[in-house]
N, C-alpha and C positions, 0 to 999 in steps of 0.2 A: 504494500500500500504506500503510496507516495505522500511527502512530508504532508499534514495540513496545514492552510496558514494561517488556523488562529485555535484558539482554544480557550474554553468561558471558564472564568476564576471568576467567583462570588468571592469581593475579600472580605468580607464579615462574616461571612460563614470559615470560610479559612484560619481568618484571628480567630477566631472563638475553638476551634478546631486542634490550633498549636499554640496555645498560649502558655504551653510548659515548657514548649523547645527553646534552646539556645540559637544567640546567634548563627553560631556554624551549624546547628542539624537545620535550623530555618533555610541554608544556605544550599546543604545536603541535601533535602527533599524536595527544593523547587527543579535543582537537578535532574533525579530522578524524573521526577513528574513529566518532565519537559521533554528527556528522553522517551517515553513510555509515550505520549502523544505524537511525538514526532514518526518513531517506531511503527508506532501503530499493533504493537506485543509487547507481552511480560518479559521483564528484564531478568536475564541470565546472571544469579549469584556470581557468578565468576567474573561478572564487569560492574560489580557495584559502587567498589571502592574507584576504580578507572573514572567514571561516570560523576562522581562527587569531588572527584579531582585531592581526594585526601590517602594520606597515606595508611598502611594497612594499620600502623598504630590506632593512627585517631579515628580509622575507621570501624575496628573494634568498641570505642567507645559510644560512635552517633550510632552503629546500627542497632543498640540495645531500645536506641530512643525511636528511631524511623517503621522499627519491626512490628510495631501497632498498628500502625496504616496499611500494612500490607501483608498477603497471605502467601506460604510460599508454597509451590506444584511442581513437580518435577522438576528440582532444581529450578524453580527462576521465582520471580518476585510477581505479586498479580495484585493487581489496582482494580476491585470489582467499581468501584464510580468512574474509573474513567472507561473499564471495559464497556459499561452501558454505555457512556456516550459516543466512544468509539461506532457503537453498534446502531446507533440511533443515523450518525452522520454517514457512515456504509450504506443505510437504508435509503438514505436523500441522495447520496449519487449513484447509484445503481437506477434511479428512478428517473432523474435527470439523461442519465445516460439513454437509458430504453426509451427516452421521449425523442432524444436527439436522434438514435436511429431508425425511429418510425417516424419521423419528419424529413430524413432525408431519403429515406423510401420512397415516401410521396410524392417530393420534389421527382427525384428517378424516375417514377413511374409518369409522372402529370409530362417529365420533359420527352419524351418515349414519341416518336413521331407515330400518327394516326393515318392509315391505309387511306386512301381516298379512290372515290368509284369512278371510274374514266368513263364519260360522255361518251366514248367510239368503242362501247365494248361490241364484240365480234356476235353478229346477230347469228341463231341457228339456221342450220342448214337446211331447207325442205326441199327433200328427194319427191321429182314430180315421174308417179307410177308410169311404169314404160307399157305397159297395157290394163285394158278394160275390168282385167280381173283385178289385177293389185287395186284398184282404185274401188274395188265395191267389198276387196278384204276389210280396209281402212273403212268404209263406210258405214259397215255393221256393226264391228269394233266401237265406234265411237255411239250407235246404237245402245251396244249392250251396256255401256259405263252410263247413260243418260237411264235405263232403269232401273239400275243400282240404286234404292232408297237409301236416306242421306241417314249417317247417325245419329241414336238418341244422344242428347246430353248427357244422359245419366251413364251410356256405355262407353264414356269417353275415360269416367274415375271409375278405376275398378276395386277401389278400395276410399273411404271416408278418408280426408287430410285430419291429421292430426295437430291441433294448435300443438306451438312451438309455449315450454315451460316459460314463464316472466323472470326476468334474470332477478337475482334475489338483490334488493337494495343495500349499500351501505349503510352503514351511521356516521351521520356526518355531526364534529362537531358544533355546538352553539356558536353565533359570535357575535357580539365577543364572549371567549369564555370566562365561564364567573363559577366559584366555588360556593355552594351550594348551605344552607347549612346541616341537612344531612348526610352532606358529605365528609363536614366537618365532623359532625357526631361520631361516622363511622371510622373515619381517621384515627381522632383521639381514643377511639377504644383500641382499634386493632391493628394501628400503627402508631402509637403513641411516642416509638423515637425518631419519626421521620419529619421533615421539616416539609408542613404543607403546601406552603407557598413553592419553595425551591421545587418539591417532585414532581409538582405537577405541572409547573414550566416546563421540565424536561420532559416530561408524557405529550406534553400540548404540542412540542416540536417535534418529538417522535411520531407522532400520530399525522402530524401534517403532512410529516417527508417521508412518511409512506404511503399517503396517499386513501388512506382509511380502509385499509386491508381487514379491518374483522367487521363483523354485523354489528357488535354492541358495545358504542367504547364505555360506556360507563361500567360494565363487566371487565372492560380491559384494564383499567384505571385500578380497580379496586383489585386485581391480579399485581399489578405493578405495584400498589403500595405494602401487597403481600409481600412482594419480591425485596425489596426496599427492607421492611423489616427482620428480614429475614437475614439478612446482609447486617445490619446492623448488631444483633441478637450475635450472631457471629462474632461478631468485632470486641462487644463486650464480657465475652467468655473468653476471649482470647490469651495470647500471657500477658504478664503484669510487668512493669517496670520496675524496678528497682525490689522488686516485694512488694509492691505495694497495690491495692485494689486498682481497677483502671476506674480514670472518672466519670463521673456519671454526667453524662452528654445530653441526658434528652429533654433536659430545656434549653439544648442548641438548634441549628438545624440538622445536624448528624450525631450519630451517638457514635464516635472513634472513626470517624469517616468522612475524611476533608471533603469538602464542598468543591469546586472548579467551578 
C-alpha cells in the first residue's frame, strides 16, 4: 500500500491518552505511529528500537512504557485504532478506484465508432422464371403462405415472464447525522469506555466511503461500538506498568487507546 498523505490525530484525545509518558517515549510513539501509517502494517519487533531512533539501552526502558498501546502477533507490534482506520480509508479507495474504471469504460465504449447503413446497399436479385412452369411453381407457393392463419398472441409466450426480484435497498444515512438519545443510552450501557462523539465520526466516514454496503447501518453502528469495546476491555487487562494497575481511561475518549 503506498504512503498516505495524511492521517487524523484528535490531540485531546491523544493528551489525555499519554499524559504519563515522558518526553522521549512522547517522542518514541509518535515515531512508531507514523511509521505504522505510513507502512500501512504492524511493525516488526526487530525495527522498533531502529524506528524511534534510540539506542537499545534507552530503548529497553521507553518500550516498558509504549507496550500499552500496542499488542504484539507474531512477532510484530499491532495498532488495533489505526488498523481500523487503515481499513476504513482501503475501503474509500478501492471505491474510488472501481468508479474510475467504470467511467472510463464508458468513455471507451461511448468513443467506439457506430456502423452506419449505406444509402446504395446492393438490392436483391430477382431471377425472372425461364418458363411457364417455374412461374406458376412460385405462384402457388406464394398461394399456400397467404393461407397460413396468422398466430395467436398467446402462442407466441410459451411460458408466463416472470417479474424480475426488486433489488433490495440500502440504508442510507440521515443528514446531517445526529446522535440520537437512545443511542446515547445504548452506548453508555454497553460501550461505556468508548468515546461517542470520536467513534462514531469514524463509523460516519466508514460508512460513506463504502458506499453503504449493508441494509441496516444502525445495526452496523451498534456492531462497531461492540467492536470498539471490545478492543478497549483488551487494552485494560493488558500488562501493567511499572506494577502498577493500568488507568482507568473511561472518562476519556479511549480507555488505553490513543485516539489519531
Amino acid at each position: 500500500m503506498a504512503a498516505l498523505p495524511y492521517m487524523q490525530l484528535y490531540v485531546a484525545d491523544y493528551l489525555a491518552d499519554t499524559m504519563h509518558l515522558t518526553t522521549e517515549e512522547h517522542g518514541a510513539y509518535l515515531l512508531l505511529i507514523f511509521n505504522y501509517w505510513q507502512t500501512g502494517k504492524p511493525i516488526p519487533v526487530s525495527r522498533l528500537a531502529r524506528i524511534t531512533r534510540l539506542s537499545n539501552e534507552r530503548w529497553t526502558d521507553v518500550e516498558r512504557s509504549l507496550g500499552e498501546f500496542f499488542n504484539e502477533r507474531d512477532n510484530e507490534w499491532v495498532h488495533d485504532r489505526i488498523e481500523r482506520d487503515l481499513e476504513a480509508v482501503r475501503a474509500s479507495q478501492e471505491q474510488r478506484i472501481a468508479a474510475g474504471k467504470a467511467s472510463a469504460e464508458a468513455r471507451k465504449q461511448a468513443a467506439k465508432p457506430r456502423p452506419r447503413a449505406s444509402g446504395n446497399a446492393r438490392s436483391t436479385t430477382v431471377e425472372i422464371p425461364l418458363n411457364e412452369k417455374a412461374t406458376n411453381i412460385e405462384e402457388k407457393r406464394r398461394e399456400d403462405i397467404k393461407q397460413i392463419p396468422p398466430l395467436s398472441p398467446l402462442s407466441e409466450k410459451s411460458t408466463p415472464e416472470t417479474p424480475e426480484p426488486k433489488p433490495k435497498r440500502k440504508s442510507r444515512l440521515p443528514e446531517p447525522f445526529n446522535v440520537t438519545g437512545d443511542m446515547r443510552k445504548w452506548a453508555a450501557e454497553r460501550a461505556p469506555a468508548v468515546s461517542l462523539t470520536n467513534e462514531t465520526e469514524k463509523f460516519v466516514n466508514y460508512w460513506r466511503g463504502n458506499g453503504g454496503t449493508k441494509a441496516d447501518w444502525a445495526a452496523t453502528w451498534r456492531t462497531w461500538f461492540l467492536k470498539a469495546q471490545e478492543d478497549a476491555n483488551r487494552r485494560m487487562s493488558g500488562p501493567t506498568r511499572n506494577g502498577q494497575q493500568p488507568l482507568d481511561m473511561t472518562s476519556t475518549a479511549w480507555a488505553k487507546e490513543p485516539i489519531l
